[in-house]
C-alpha positions in Angstrom: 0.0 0.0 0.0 0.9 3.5 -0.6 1.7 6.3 2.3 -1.2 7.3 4.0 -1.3 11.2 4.4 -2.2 11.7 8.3 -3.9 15.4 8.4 -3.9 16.8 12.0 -4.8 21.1 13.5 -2.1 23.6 14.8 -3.5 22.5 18.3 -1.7 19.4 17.9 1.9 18.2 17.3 3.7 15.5 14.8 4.8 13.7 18.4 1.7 13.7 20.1 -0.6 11.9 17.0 2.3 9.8 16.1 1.7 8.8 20.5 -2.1 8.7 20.0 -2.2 6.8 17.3 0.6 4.5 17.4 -1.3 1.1 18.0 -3.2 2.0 14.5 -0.1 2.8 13.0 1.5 0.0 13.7 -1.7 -2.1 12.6 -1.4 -0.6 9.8 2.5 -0.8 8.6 2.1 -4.2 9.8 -1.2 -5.4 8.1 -1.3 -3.4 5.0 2.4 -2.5 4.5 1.5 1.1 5.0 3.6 4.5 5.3 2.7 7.8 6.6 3.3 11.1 6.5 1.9 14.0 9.2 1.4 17.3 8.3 -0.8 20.3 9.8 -2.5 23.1 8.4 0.8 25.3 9.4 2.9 23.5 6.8 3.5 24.5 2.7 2.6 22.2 0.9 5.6 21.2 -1.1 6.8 17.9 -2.0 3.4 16.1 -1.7 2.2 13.2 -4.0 -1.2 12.6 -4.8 -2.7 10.6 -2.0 -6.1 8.3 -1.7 -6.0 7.3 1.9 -6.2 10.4 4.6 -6.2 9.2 8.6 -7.8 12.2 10.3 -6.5 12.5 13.3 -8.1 15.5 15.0 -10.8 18.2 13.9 -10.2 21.7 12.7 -7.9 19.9 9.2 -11.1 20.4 7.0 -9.8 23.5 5.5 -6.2 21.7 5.2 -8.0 19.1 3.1 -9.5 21.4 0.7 -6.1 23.1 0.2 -4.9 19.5 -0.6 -7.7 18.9 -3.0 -7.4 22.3 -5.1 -3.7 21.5 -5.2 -4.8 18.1 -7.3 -2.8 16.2 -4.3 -6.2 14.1 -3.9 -6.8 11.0 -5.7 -10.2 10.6 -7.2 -11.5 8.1 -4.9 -11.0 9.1 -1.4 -10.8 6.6 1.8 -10.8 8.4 5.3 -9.6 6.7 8.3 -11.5 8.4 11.5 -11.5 6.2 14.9 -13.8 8.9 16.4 -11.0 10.7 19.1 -10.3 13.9 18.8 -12.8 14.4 17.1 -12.0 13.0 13.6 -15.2 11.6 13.0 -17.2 14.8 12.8 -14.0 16.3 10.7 -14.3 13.4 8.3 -17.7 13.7 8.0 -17.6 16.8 6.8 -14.7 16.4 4.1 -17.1 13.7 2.9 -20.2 15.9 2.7 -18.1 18.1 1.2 -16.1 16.0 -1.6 -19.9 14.3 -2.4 -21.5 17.8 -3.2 -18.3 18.6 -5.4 -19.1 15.5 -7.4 -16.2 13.0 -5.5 -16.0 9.7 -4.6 -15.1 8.7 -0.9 -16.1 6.6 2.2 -15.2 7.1 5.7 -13.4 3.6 7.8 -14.7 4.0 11.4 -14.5 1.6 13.9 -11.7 -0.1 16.5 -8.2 -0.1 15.2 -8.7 -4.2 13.9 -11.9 -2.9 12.4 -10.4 0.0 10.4 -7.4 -2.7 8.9 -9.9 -5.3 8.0 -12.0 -3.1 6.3 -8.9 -1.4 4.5 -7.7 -4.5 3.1 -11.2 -5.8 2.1 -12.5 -3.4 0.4 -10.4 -2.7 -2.4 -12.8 -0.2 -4.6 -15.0 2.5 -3.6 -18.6 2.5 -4.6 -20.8 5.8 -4.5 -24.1 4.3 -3.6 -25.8 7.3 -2.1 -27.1 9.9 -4.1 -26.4 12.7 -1.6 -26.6 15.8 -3.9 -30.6 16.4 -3.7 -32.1 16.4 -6.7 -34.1 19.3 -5.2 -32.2 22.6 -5.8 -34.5 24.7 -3.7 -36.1 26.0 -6.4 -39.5 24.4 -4.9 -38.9 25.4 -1.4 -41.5 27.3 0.2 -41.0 29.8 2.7 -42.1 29.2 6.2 -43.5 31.5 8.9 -41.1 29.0 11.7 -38.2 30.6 10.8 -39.0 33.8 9.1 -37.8 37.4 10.2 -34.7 36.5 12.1 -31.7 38.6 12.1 -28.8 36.2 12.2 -25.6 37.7 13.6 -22.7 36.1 12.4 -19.2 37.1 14.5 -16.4 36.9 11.8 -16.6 34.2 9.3 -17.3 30.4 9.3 -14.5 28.1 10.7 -11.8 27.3 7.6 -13.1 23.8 8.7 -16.3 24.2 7.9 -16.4 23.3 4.3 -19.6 21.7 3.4 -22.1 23.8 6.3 -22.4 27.0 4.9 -25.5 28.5 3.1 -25.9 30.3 -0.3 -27.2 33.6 2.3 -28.8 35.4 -0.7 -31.0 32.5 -2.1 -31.9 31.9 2.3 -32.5 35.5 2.8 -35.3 35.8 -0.1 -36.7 32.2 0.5 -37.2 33.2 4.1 -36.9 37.0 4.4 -33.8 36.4 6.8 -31.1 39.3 7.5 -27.4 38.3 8.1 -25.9 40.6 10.3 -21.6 40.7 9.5 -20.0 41.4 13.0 -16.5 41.9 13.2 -14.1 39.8 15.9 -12.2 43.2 16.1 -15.6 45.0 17.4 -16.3 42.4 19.9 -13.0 42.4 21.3 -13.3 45.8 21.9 -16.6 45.3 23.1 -15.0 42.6 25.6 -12.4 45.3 26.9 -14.7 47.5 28.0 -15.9 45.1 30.2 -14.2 45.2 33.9 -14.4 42.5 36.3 -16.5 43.9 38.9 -19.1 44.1 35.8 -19.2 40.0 36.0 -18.1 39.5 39.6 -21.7 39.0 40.8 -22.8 37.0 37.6 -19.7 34.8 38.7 -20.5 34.6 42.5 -24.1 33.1 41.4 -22.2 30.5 39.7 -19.6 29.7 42.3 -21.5 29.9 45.4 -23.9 27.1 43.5 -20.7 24.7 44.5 -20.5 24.1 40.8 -16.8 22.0 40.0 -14.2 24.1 37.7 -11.6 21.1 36.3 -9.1 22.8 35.0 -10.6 26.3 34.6 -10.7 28.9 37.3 -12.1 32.0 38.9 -10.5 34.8 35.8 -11.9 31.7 33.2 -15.2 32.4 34.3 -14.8 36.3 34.3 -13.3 36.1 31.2 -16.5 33.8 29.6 -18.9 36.0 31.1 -17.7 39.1 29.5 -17.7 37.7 25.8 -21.2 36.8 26.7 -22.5 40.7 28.0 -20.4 41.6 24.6 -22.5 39.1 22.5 -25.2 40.2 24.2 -24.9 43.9 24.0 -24.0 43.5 20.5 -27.5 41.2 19.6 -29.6 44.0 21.0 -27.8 47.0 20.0 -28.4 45.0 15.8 -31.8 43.8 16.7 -30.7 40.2 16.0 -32.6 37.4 17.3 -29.9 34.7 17.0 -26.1 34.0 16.3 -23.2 32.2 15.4 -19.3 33.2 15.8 -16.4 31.9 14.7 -15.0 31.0 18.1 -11.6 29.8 17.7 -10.5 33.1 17.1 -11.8 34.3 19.9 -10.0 31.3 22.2 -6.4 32.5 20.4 -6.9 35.9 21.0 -8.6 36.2 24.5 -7.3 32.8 26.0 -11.0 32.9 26.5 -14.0 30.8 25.4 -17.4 31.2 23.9 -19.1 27.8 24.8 -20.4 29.3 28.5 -22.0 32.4 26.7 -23.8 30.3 24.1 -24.9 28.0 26.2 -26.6 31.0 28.5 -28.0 32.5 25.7 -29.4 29.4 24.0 -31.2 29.0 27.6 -32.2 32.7 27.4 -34.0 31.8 24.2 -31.6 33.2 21.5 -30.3 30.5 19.4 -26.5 30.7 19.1 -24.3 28.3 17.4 -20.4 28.0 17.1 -17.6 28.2 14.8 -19.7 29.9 12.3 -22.0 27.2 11.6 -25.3 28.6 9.5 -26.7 25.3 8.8 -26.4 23.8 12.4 -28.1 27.5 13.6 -31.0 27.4 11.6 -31.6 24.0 13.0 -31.6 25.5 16.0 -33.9 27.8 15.3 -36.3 25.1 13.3 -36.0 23.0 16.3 -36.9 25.5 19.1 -40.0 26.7 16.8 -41.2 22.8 16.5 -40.0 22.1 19.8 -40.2 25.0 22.2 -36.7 24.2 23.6 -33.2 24.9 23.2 -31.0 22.4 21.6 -27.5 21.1 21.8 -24.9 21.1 18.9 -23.1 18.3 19.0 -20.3 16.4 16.8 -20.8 12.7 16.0 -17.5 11.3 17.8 -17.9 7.8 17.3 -19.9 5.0 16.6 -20.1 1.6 17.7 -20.8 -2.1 15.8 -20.3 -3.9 18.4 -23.5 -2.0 20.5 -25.3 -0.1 18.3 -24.7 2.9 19.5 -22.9 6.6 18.7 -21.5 8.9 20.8 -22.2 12.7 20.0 -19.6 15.4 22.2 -19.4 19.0 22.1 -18.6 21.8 25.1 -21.7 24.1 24.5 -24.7 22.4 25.5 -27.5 24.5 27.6 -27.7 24.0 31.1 -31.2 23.4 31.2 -30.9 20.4 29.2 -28.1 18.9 31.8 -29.0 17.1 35.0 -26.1 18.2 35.9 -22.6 20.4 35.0 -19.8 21.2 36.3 -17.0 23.6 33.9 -14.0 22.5 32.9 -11.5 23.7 30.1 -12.0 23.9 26.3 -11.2 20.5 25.0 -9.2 21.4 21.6 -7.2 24.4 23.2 -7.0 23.2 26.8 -8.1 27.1 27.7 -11.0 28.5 29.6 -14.7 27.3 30.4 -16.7 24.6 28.6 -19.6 22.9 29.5 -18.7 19.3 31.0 -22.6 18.4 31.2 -24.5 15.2 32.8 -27.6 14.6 30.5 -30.3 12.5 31.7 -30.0 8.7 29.8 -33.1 5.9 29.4 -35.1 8.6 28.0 -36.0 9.7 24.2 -34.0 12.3 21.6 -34.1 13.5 18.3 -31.2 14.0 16.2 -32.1 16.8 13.7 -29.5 18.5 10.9 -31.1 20.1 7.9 -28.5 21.2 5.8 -27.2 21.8 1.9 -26.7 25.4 0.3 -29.6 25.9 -0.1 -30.8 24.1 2.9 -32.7 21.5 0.6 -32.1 18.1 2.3 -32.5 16.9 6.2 -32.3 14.0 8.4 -34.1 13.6 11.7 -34.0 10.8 13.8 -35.1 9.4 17.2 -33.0 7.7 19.8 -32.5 6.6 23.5 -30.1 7.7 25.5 -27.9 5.1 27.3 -24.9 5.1 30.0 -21.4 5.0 28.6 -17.7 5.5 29.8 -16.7 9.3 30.1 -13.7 9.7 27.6 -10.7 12.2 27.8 -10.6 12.1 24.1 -13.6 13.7 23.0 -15.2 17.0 23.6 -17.0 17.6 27.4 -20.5 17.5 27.2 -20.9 13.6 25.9 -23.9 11.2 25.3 -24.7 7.9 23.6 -27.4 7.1 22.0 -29.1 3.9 20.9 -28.4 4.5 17.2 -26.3 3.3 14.3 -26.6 3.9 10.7 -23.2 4.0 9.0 -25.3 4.3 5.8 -25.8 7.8 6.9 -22.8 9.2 8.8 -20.3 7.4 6.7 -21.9 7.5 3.4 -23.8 10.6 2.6 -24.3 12.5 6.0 -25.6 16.2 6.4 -22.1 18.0 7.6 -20.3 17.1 10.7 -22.7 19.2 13.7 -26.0 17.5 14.0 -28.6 19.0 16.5 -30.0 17.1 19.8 -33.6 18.1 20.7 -34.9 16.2 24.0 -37.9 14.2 23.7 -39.6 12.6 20.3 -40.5 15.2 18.1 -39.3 13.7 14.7 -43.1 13.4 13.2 -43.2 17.0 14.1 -39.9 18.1 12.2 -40.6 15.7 9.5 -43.9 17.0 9.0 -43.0 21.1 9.0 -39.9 20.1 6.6 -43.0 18.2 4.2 -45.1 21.8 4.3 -42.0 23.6 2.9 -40.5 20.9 0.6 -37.8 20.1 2.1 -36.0 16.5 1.3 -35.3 13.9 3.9 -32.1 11.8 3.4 
């Protein structure tokens, strides 16, 4: 076999995936006489060959990906290797969505490291068996009163990861008469410094005399989290915007602070806010709480089970009304500030919504059970497992890597508003 091309973000080091995944490596040099080559999304791109098998080792490559494909160092059929840590899953899962829109071939190996090999050496050609374009190009959408008359605030650009979940704004804003606000990460951060710490003190007393555990974040974590969210807020009102989405990484290198406590407030205060720019995963949001009357979580697929049946979705933004239980600890990726480590309650019923595509012309809704499963150091804070498996779906043709989790069964509901404004489900 040829080198496999191992893609992992800035936040991460040759030496540390070469450490995490050196019992697949070593499968794989062993098993399929396979080489490999690291490289991040820091690195020029020079001396590369044209490569077929990617391992994915940690989100945020996406963008890295893209760069790889323009540069024709992409063979035309595509096989991801994602084991789910880190999350590679949700990042491979949205290279795929991507690369099927754009007319590619590819398939995403998931599974435990003897899974992955077997499946590498079995299956020695790629079939496309999932027509995941829609033929529906939106045309025949009708507008609908759920969502209509928002004002979306959108703080900087989409992630660079974020390659398959944006949305053709112009064809959205006439379809459904919604206004997208551009807010600049340079006003907010000014925004943010204007803030003093006896502004937040008492919001952070509330918190900390609650007894709630910190992890690895502390006391100027907190002050720091609840200024972005007065910022956001102030901002939202001052625009007239009734929901957001911010491109928060940015914000984590430049503040050492993180957004995920300030969404999650304000998606319990009724304004829908998603992260890292995501449009698609947003307007689910705001489908969902319309159908639902609730907020919902956005979460990244971040591994599934065979063995079980089951999938784990992660993420560090969750609302606090939807936990039994939190506690904060630091951002997973960046190792900085507050995220949400949340408990929610298991044996009960989910959906799983994303509606998705440029011109948000396909969607997929689910519903699950929630079961108990191991905590893992590997994946984003807030994590639950649900009673679900479709690999036809997530590693065939999924929506995107964010999916949204609604409690409670509601899919006839969601299915049935999507029907009333011709909308496709996958």
């Amino acid at each position: 076999m040829n080198e496999i091309l191992i893609l992992r973000s800035s936040f991460q080091s040759d030496d540390y995936v070469k450490k995490e995944y050196a019992e697949l490596l070593s499968l794989l040099a062993e098993k399929c006489n396979a080489g490999f080559w690291v490289i991040g999304e820091e690195m020029p791109l020079t001396q590369i060959e044209k490569h077929d098998t990617f391992l994915i080792a940690t989100g945020g490559v996406e963008g890295l990906f893209v760069k790889l494909l323009e540069n024709e160092f992409v063979a035309k059929n595509v096989t991801l290797i994602a084991d789910g840590r880190n999350n590679s899953l949700a990042a491979s899962m949205e290279i795929l969505t991507y690369l099927n829109e754009k007319g590619g071939n590819g398939r995403i190996l998931h599974g435990t490291n003897e899974e992955i090999v077997a499946d590498l050496i079995d299956s020695q050609q790629i079939k496309s068996d999932c027509d995941v374009v829609s033929k529906n190009n939106g045309e025949n959408i009708k507008s609908s009163g759920l969502i209509e008359f928002n004002r979306i605030a959108i703080f900087g650009e989409p992630s660079d990861w974020l390659i398959a979940s944006g949305v053709d704004r112009e064809f959205v804003k006439e379809k459904f008469n919604i206004d997208f606000v551009n807010i600049s990460l340079e006003r907010l951060i000014a925004r943010v410094q204007l803030i003093d710490d006896e502004m937040v003190e008492l919001l952070a007393k509330d918190y900390e005399d609650s007894g709630i555990s910190f992890g690895e974040a502390n006391h100027q974590d907190l002050l720091n989290s609840l200024k972005l969210y007065l910022a956001i807020s102030q901002i939202c009102h001052e625009e007239s915007c009734t929901c957001l989405t911010i491109r928060c990484f940015d914000i984590v290198k430049q503040l050492k602070a993180t957004s995920c406590l300030a969404l999650a407030m304000l998606n319990d205060e009724g304004i829908d806010a998603s992260c890292e720019g995501d449009l698609q995963s947003l307007l689910t949001m705001v489908m969902a709480r319309k159908i639902a009357w609730q907020p919902a979580f956005m979460a990244n697929p971040s591994g599934m089970s065979k063995e079980d049946g089951t999938t784990t979705f992660a993420h560090c933004t969750i609302p606090m009304s939807m936990c039994k239980k939190y506690g904060f600890r630091s951002h997973f990726e960046s190792g900085l500030g507050i995220a949400i480590a949340g408990e929610m309650p298991v044996n009960q019923k989910y959906t799983i919504f994303k509606w998705g595509g440029r011109r948000l012309e396909r969607f997929f809704v689910e519903e699950v059970e929630a079961v108990e499963k191991p905590y893992s150091e590997h994946l984003c804070r807030t994590q639950i497992t649900f009673k679900f498996y479709r690999p036809e779906y997530m590693l065939n043709c999924p929506i995107g890597n964010h999916h949204i989790i609604i409690k409670g069964a509601v899919a006839a509901k969601i299915r049935q508003a999507m029907k009333e404004i011709g909308i496709t489900e996958v």
